[in-house]
C-alpha positions as CSV (number, residue, x, y, z in Angstrom):
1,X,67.6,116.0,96.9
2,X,70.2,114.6,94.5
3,X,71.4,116.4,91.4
4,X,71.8,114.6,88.0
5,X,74.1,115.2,85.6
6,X,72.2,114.7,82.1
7,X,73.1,111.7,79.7
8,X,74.5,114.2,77.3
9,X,76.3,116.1,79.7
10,X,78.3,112.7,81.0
11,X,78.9,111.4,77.7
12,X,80.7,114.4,76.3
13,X,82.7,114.6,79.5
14,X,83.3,111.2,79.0
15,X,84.4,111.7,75.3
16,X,86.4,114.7,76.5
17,X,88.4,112.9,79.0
18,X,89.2,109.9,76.5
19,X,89.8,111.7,73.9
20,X,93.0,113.5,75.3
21,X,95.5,111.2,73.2
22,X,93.7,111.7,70.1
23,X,93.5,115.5,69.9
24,X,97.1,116.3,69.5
25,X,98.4,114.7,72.5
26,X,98.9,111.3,71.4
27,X,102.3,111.1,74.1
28,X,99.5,111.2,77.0
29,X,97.6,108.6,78.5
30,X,93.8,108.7,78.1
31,X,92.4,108.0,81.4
32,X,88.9,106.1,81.8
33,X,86.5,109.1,82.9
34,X,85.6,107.1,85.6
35,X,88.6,107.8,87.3
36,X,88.7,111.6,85.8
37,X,85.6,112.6,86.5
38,X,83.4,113.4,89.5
39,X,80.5,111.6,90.2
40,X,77.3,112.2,87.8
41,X,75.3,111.8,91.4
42,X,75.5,114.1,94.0
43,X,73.5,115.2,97.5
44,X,72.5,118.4,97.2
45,X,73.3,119.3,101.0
46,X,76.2,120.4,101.5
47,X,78.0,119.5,104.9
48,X,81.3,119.1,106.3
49,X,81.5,115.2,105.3
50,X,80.8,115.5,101.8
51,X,83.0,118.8,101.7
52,X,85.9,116.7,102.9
53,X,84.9,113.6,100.6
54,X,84.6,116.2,97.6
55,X,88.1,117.3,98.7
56,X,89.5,114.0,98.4
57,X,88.0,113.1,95.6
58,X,89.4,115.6,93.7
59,X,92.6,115.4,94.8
60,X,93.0,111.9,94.1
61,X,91.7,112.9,90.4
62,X,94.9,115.1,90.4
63,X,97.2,112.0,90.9
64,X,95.2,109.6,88.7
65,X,95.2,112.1,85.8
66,X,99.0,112.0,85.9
67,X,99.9,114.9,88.5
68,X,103.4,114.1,90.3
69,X,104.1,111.4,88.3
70,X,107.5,111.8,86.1
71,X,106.5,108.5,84.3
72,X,102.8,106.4,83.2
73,X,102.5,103.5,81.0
74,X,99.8,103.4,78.0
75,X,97.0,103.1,80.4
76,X,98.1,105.8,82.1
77,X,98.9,103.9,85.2
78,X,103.0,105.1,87.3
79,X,105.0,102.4,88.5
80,X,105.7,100.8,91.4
81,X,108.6,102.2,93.1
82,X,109.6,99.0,94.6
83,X,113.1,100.3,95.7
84,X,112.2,103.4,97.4
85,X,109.6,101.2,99.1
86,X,112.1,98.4,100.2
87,X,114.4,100.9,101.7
88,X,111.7,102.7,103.0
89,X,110.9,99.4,104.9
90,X,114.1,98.1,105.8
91,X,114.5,101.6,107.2
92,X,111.5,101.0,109.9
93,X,113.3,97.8,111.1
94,X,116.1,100.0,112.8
95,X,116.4,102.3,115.3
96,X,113.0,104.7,115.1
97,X,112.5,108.2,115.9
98,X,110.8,109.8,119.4
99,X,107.6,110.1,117.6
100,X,107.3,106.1,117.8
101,X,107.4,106.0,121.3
102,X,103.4,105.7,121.6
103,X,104.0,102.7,119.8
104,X,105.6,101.0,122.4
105,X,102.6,98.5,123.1
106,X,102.6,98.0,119.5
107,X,105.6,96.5,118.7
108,X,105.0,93.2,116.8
109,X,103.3,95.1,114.4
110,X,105.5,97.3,113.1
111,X,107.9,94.1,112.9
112,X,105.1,92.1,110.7
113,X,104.2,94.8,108.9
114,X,107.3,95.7,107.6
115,X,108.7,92.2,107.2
116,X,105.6,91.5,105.4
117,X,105.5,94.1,103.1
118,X,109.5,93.5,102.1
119,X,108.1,89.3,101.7
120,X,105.8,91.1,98.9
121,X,108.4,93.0,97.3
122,X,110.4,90.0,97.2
123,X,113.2,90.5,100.0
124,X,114.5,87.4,102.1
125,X,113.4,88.5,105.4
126,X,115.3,85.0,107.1
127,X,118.1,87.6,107.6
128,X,116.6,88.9,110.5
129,X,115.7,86.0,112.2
130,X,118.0,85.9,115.1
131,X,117.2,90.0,115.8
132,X,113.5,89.3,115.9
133,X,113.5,86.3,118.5
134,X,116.1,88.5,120.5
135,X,114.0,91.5,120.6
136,X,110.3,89.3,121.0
137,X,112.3,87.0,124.1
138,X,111.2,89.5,126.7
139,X,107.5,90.4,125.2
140,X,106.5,86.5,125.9
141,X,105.0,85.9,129.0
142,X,104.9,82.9,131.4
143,X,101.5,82.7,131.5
144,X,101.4,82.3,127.5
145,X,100.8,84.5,124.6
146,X,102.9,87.4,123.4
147,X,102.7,91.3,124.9
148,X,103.9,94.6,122.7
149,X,106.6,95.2,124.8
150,X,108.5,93.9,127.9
151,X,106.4,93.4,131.2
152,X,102.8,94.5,129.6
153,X,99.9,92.1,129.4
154,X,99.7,89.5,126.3
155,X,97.3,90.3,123.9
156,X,95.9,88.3,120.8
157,X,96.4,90.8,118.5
158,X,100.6,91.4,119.5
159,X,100.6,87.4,119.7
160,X,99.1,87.2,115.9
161,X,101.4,89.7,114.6
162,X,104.7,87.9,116.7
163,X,103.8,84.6,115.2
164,X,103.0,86.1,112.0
165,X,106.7,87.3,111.8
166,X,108.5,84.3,113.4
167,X,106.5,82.4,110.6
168,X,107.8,84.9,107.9
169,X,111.6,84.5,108.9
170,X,110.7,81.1,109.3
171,X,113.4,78.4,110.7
172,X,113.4,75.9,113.4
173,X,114.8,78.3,115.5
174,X,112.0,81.0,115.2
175,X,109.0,77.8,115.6
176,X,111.5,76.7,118.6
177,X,111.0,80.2,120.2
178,X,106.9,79.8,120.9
179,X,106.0,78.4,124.3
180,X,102.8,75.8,122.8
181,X,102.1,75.1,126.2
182,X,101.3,78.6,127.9
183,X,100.0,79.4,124.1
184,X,97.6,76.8,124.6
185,X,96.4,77.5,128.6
186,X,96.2,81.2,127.5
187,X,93.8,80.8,124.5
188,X,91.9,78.5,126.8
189,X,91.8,81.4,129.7
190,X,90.1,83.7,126.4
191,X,87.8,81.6,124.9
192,X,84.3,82.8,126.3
193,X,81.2,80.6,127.1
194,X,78.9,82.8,123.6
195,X,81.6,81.2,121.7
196,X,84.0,84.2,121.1
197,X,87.4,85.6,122.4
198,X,88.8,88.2,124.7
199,X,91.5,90.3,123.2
200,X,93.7,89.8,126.6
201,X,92.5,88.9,130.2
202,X,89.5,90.7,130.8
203,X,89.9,92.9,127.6
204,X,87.2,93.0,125.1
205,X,85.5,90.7,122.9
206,X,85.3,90.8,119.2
207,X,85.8,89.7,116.1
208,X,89.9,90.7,116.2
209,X,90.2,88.0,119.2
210,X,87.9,85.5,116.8
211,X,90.3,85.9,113.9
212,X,93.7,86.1,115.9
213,X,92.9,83.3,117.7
214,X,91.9,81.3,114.8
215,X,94.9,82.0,112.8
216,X,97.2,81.1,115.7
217,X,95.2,77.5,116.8
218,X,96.0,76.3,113.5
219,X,99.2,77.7,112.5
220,X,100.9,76.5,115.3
221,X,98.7,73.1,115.6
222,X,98.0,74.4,119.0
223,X,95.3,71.1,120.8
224,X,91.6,72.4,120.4
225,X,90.4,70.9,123.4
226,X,89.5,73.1,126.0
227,X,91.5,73.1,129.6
228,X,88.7,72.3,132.2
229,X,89.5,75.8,133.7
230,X,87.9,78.1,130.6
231,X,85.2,80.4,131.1
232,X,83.8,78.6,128.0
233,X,83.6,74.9,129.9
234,X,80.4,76.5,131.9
235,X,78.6,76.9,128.8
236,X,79.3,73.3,127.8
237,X,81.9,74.0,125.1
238,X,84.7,71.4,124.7
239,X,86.7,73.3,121.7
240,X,88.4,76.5,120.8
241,X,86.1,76.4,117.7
242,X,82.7,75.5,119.4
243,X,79.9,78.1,119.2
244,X,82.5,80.4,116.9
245,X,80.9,80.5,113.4
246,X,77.7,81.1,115.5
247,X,79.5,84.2,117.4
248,X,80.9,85.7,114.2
249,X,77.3,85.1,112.3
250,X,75.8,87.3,114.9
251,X,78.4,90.3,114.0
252,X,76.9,90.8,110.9
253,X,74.5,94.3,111.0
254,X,71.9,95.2,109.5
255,X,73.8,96.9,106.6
256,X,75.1,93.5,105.9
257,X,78.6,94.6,106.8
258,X,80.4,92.8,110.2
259,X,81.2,95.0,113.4
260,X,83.4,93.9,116.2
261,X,80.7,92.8,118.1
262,X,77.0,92.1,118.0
263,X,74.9,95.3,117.4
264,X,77.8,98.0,116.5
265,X,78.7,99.6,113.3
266,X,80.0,97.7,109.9
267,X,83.6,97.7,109.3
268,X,85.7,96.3,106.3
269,X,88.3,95.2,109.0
270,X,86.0,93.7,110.9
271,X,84.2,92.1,107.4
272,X,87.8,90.3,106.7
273,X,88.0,88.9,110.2
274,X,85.0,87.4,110.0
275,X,85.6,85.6,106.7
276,X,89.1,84.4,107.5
277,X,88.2,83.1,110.7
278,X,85.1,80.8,109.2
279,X,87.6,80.1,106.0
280,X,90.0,78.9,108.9
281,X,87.2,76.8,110.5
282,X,85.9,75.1,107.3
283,X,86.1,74.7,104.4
284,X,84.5,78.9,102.7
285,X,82.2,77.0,100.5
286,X,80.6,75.5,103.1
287,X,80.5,77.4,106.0
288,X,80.3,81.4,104.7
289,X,76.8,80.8,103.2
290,X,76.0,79.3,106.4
291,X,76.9,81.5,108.8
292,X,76.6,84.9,106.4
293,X,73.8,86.4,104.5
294,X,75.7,86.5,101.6
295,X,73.8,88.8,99.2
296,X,73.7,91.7,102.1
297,X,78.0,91.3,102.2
298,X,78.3,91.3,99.1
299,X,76.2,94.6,98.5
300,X,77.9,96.3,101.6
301,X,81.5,95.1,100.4
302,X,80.4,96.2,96.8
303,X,79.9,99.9,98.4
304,X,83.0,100.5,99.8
305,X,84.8,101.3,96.4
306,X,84.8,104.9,95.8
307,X,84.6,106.5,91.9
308,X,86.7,108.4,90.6
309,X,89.1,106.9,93.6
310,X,89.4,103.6,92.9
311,X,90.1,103.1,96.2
312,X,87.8,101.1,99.3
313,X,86.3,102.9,102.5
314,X,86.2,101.2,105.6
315,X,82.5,102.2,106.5
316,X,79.4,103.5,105.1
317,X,79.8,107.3,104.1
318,X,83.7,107.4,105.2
319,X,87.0,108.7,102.9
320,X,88.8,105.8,100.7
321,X,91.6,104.7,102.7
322,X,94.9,102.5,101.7
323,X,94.8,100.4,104.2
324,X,91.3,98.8,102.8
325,X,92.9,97.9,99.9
326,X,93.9,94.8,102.5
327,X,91.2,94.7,104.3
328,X,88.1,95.1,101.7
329,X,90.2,93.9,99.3
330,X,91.1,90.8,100.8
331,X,87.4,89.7,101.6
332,X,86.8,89.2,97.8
333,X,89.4,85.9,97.7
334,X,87.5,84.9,100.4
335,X,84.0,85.4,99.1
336,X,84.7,83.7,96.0
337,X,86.1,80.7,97.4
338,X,83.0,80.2,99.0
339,X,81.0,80.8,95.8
340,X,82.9,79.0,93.7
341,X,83.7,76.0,96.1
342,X,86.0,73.1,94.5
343,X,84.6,73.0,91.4
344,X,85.8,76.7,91.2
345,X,90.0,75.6,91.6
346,X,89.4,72.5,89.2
347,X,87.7,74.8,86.6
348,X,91.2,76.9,87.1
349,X,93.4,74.2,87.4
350,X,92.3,72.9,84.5
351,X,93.9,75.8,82.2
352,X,90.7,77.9,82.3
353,X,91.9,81.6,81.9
354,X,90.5,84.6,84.1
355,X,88.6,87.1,82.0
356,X,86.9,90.2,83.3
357,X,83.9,88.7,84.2
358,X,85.6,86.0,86.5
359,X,86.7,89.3,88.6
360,X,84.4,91.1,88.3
361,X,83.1,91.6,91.8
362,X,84.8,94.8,92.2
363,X,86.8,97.1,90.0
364,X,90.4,95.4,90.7
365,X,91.7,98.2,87.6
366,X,90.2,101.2,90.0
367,X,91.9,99.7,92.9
368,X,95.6,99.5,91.2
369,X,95.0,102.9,89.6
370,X,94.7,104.1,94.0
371,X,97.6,102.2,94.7
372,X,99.4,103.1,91.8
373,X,98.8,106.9,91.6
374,X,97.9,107.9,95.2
375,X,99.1,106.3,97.7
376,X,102.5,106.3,96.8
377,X,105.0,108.6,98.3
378,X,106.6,110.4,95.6
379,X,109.4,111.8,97.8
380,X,113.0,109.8,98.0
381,X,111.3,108.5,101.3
382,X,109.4,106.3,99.9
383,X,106.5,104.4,101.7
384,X,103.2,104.2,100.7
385,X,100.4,106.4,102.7
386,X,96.6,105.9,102.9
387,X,95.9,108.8,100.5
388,X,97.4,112.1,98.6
389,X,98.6,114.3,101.5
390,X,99.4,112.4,104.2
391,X,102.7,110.5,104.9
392,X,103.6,107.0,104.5
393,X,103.8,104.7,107.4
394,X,104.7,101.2,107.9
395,X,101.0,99.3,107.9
396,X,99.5,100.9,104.7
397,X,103.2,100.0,103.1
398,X,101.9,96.6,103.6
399,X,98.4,96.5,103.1
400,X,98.2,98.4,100.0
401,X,100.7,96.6,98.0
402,X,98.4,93.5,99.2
403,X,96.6,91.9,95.8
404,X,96.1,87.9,95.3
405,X,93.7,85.9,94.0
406,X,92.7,82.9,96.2
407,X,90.8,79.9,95.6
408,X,90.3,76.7,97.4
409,X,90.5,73.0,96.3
410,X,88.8,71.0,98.5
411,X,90.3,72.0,102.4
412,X,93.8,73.1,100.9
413,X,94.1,76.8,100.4
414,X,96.3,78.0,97.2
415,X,96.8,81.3,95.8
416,X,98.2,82.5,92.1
417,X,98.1,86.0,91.1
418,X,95.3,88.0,89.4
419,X,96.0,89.4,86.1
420,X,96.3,88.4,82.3
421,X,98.8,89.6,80.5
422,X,96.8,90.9,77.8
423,X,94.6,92.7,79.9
424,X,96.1,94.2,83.4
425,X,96.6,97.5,83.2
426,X,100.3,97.9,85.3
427,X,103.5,96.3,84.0
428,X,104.5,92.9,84.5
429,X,107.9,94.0,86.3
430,X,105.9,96.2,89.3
431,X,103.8,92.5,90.1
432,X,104.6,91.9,93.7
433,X,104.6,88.5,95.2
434,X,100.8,86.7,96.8
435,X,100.2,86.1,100.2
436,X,97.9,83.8,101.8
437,X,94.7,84.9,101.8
438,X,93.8,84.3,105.4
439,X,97.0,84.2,107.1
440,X,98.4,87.0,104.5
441,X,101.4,85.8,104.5
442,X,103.3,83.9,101.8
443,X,102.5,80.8,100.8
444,X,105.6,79.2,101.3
445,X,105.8,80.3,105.0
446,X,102.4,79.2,105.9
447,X,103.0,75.5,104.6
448,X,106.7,75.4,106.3
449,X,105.3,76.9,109.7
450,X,102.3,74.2,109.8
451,X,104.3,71.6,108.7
452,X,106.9,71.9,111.4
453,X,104.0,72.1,114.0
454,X,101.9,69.5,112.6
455,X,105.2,67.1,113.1
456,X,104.9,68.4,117.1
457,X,103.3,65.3,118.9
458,X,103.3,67.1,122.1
459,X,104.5,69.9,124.0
């Protein structure tokens, strides 16, 4: 059974949460009750699950009411502490603590996502160029693709984040660096005959190896036929796209979420590599709705965002986490490419302004209130974590300061930021910078890193 809390009984809670700045208070914020406020809905069975959930959810109220937070803006929303953050980052890119030493297969990562997340706060990150192709020289192996670390196994998802940060430090130098060749014999030596992709040699298959491999084919203009020695030739695939939209379609569950693989359990990671590998395949408009019951994603995307939170879970009847911010967050781009199609960027492009209801497929206010209020680390440490009480780390830096509105003109990808003046609720000085919505990168250093490549006629 579920208890109910009575029309009247939300509506005065709802007056007496808004009406804070009116009764004498005027210097406070008033806070939506949405975010101040439990939920009017509630299982009556009590378990260990929805102790925890209560738990968060009340401690998150703390911080979006205001708690730890010296400064807030009329809507009651902190600011971004973009310096504490930057050197928080920069701080990662040295030398690391013990602690870190379980990392070790890992490596690329923490160099994307830190370089990453400075690219959002609006660092140059071409300083450390030359460090990055020193340190990745002995990770790439002779028979292609990039490992974490020196003498371990390539893997797709240490070779996606090593491109990812060449690309971001950009330069001939850091394009020069990638062995195409091996890159190319590798992916071939992945590509399985149902159409999908091994992590590494013998490793598992899922949606990870679909996306990673899909965003490293076309960044790097790597060939798409197949070499005649793939697993995939057997089942009479000639391509590193053939049978791949097929593959990923048959991820999707029954909750109308995507899991790593056919017949496991929906994931919002999983969801987003799903999308951005079929965005990266065709053109969103046309080949989501193909592939994707669209309704059932969008219902199961639509239930990841937590009230009062603000903030996105990962899977059905988990906590709200940071990192999703990213990861669920970044499938809505995606899905409304593929709604709106072309006529969608023209509208835009042809000075039509966002309102609400063009963004309206989730609560973007909710999710900056998250961002905004709990996940940052309020310490001189900086960092941002994936909720109040635990400590900031590297990837959720990244991923929740991730926010950009994408839309697609034809087969060319653009992205402008979300928000009208008049309306967003943060100030116009914490905005960080876009990133590509597939490649989640910038812009700049997508175009520059397939530009050089598409110039490569061979080898």
């Amino acid at each position: 059974m579920a208890t109910v809390a009575t029309h009247e009984e939300s509506l005065a809670a709802s007056k007496d949460s808004s009406a804070t700045s009116s009764a004498g208070h005027a210097s406070i914020p008033a806070i939506p009750s949405l975010f101040a406020l439990g939920p009017p809905i509630r299982d009556a069975l009590i378990t260990q699950s929805s102790q925890i959930q209560d738990d968060t959810a009340e401690e998150c109220m703390l911080f979006l009411t205001g708690h730890g937070h010296d400064h807030r803006n009329v809507h009651g929303v902190p600011p971004l502490l973009r310096h504490r953050h930057v050197k928080f980052l920069q701080k990662q890119l040295g030398t690391l603590p013990p602690l870190y030493k379980t990392a070790d297969p890992s490596r690329p990562w923490l160099f994307y996502w830190c370089l990453a997340g400075l690219a959002l706060l609006g660092e140059n990150v071409a300083e450390y160029r030359s460090r990055l192709i020193d340190t990745l020289r002995p990770m790439q192996n002779e028979t292609g693709g990039i490992a974490g670390g020196f003498g371990q196994t390539s893997h797709l998802a240490t070779t996606y984040a090593a491109v990812l940060s060449l690309a971001l430090v950009g330069g001939e130098e850091a394009y020069r660096f990638i062995d195409r060749r091996n890159m190319w014999e590798w992916l071939c030596s992945l590509k399985q005959p149902d159409g999908g992709f091994q992590m590494a040699i013998g490793g598992e298959e899922d949606v990870r190896g679909a996306y990673c491999a899909s965003v490293i084919i076309s960044l790097l203009n790597i060939p798409r036929n197949l070499s005649l020695d793939s697993p995939a030739r057997g089942a009479g695939h000639t391509d590193l796209f053939d049978g791949l939209p097929e593959w990923v379609g048959r991820c999707q569950t029954y909750e109308g979420g995507v899991s790593a693989a056919p017949g496991l359990e929906a994931h919002g990671a999983y969801a987003f590599c799903a999308l951005a590998c079929l965005a990266i395949v065709d053109t969103p408009c046309r080949i989501i709705p193909k592939y994707l019951d669209m309704p059932r994603l969008l219902s199961w995307l639509s239930s990841r965002q937590h009230a009062p939170e603000g903030g996105f879970s990962g899977r059905t009847n988990k906590l709200v986490d940071g990192c999703y911010s990213h990861w669920v967050g970044g499938c809505w781009p995606l899905i409304e490419a593929s709604l709106r199609g072309p006529e969608g960027q023209k509208t835009h492009a042809a000075g039509h302004r966002l309102t609400r209801g063009d963004i309206s497929l989730f609560q973007r206010d909710g999710l900056i209130r998250y961002i905004l209020s709990c996940c940052q680390d309020l310490t001189k440490r900086g960092g941002l974590r994936d909720k109040p009480g635990n400590s900031a780390q590297h990837q959720w830096t990244l991923v929740s300061a991730r926010a950009n509105e994408a839309q697609v003109d034809g087969d060319e990808w653009c992205s402008t930021p979300y928000g009208l003046p008049e309306e967003q609720i943060f100030e116009e000085v914490d905005r960080v910078g876009s990133s590509h919505p597939v490649y989640v990168i910038p812009q700049r250093d997508v175009n520059d890193c397939q530009k050089y490549f598409a110039s490569r006629t061979s080898f």
